[in-house]
C-alpha positions in Angstrom: 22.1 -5.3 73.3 19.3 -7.7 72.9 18.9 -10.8 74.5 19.6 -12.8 70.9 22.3 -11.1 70.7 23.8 -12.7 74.1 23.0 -15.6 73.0 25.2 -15.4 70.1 28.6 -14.8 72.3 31.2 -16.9 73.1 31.4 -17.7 76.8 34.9 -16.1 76.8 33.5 -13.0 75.9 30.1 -13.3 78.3 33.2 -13.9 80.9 35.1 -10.5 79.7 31.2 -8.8 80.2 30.3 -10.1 83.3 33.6 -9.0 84.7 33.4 -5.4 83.8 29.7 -5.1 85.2 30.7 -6.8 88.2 33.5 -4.5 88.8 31.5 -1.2 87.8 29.2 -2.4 90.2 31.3 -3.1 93.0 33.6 -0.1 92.5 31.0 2.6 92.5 31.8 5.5 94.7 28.9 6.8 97.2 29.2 10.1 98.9 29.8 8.5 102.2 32.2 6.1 100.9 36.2 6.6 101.8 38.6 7.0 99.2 40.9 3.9 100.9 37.9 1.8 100.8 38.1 1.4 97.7 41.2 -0.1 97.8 40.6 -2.4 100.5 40.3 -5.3 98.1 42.1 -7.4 95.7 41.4 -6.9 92.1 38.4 -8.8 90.1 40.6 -8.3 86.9 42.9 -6.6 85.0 41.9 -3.1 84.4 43.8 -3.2 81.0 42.0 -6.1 79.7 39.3 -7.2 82.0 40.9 -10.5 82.0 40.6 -12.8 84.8 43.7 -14.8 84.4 46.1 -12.5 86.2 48.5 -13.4 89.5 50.3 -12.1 92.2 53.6 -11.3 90.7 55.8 -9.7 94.3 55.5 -5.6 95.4 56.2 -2.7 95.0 57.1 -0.1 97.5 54.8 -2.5 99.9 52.1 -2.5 97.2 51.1 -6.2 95.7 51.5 -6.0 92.4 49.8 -8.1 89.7 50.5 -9.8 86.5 47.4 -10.2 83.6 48.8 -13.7 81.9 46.4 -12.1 78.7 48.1 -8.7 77.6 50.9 -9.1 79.5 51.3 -6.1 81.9 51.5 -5.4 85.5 48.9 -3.7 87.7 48.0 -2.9 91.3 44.6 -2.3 93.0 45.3 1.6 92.5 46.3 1.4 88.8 44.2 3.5 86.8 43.3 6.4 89.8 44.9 9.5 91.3 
């Protein structure tokens, strides 16, 4: 991707980028990082989506549990890993 070619987005769509490098960044597992560490934060966005319009929406089994106001669905910092 070119730099004309940023310039053409929307800045919903710059948003929905910057999100998922931010979180690729910020998520990337060292050797000497802990598995819980990872975890130790809340989310950026909604793994679904990458939307940042999501809220806390009550727990589950002592986990917070979120609610991405975009596609509708439910997430907690662990959805998506083993």
């Amino acid at each position: 991707m070119t730099l004309d070619d940023l310039k053409k987005l929307t800045p919903v769509e710059l948003d929905f980028i910057s999100a998922h490098i931010y979180k690729l960044v910020k998520d990337r597992v060292t050797e000497d990082t802990k598995n819980e560490e990872n975890f130790n934060h809340d989310p950026d966005c909604c793994p679904h989506c990458g939307s940042l319009s999501f809220i806390k929406y009550g727990f589950n089994k002592g986990k917070q549990k979120y609610y991405c106001k975009d596609c509708n669905k439910f997430f907690s910092k662990t959805t998506g890993t083993l």
